[in-house]
N, C-alpha and C positions, 0 to 999 in steps of 0.2 A: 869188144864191149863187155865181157865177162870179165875180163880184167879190172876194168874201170868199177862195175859194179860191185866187184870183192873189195875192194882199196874203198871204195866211200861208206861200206859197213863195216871196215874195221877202225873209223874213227868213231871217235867221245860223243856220245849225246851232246848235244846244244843245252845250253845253260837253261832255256825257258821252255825245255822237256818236260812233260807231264812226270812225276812223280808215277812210282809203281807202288802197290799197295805189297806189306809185304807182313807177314806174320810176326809177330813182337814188335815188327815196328809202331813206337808212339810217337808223331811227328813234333814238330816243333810248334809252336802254338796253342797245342791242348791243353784245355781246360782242366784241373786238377782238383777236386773239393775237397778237405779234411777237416779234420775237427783236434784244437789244442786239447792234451792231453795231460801237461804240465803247467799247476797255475804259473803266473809270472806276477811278479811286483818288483813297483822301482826302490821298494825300500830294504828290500830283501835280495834283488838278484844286479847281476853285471854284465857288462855288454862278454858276450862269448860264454855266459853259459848255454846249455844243453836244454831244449824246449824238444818233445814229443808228441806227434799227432798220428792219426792213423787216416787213410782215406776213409770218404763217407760214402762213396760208388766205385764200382768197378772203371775201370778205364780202357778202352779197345784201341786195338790196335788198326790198322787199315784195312783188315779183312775184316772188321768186325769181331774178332775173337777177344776174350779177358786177357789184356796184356799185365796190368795192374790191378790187381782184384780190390775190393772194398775190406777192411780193417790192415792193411797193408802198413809198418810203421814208417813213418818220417822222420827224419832226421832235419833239425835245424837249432840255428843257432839265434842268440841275441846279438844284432850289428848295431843296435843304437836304446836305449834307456832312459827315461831320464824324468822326475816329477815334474809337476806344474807348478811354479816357483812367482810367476812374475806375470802379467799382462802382456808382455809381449810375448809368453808361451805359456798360454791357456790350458792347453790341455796335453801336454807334457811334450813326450815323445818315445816312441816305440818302432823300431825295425828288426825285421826276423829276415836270414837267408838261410832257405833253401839248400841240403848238401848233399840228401841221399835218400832210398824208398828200400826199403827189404820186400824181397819177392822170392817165395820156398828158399828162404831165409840169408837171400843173399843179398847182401847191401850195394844196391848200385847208385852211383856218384850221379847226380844231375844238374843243371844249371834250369834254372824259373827266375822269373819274376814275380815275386808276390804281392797281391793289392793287401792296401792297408791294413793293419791288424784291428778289429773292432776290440774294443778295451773301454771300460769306465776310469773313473777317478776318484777315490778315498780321500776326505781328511786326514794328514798326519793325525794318529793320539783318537781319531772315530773309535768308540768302541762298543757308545750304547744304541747306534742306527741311527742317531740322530745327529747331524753336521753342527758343530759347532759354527755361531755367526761368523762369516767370511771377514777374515782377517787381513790386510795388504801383504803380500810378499810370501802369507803363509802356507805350506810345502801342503800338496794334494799328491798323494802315490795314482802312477800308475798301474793297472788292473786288471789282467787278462784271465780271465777264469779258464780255469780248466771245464773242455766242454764247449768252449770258445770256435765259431765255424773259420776257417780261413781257406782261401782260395788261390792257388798260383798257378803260371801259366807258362809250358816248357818251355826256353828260351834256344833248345838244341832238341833237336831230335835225340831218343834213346830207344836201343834193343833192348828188352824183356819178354821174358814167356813167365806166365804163370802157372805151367805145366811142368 
């Protein structure tokens, strides 16, 4: 019987094992809050430039500890651009991924999924605050101010300490 019993504790956890909670570990699913740091406009920038945000809270790990501290910088990029042009896209278009977090200043690589970026829309040519009368077909820039809140949601677990 003690044979038997050594042989079935030296197999794998089962796939639907409770998770261990483990120090730096930030699981997959966590909530991420930061704040764009770099403005954006569609009349000025291109998909794959460089967008900087820092977190707005701390982010724990499974014991509870700061894995991800708050002003922590973000790395991401522009994957989509684009003004508001036409009625069938009102209100332009804008996608940011997700690529990395500096932590006692080392940039480590993450995958997220990010919700929507919150952005307005400028008049091409605005300049006295007041919109010129809406014209058919005529180009509104896209607008992400710096300062801008955005939220992403880890798509893989990642080890960090911020110790």
């Amino acid at each position: 019987m003690i044979a038997i019993g050594l042989a079935a504790c030296a197999g794998t956890a089962p796939a639907d094992a409770p998770k261990v909670a483990e120090a730096g570990l930030v699981d997959s699913g966590t909530r991420v809050e930061a704040t764009i740091q770099t403005a954006l406009s569609s009349r000025t920038g291109k998909v794959g430039d460089t967008v900087r945000a820092v977190t707005s809270r701390d982010v724990s790990d499974g014991l509870g500890g700061v894995a991800i501290p708050a002003g922590s910088d973000v790395m991401l990029s522009v994957a989509r651009l684009a003004h508001a042009t036409t009625p069938q896209h009102p209100d332009g278009a804008i996608a940011l991924v997700v690529h990395s977090v500096t932590v006692n200043g080392n940039a480590r690589a993450l995958a997220a999924d990010i919700q929507p970026v919150p952005h307005h829309l400028e008049w091409r040519g605005e300049t006295s605050g007041t919109p010129p009368a809406p014209v058919p077909n005529a180009y509104r820039d896209v607008i992400v101010s710096a300062g801008t809140p955005i939220v992403f949601t880890l798509a893989k677990s990642m080890h960090v300490t911020a110790r």
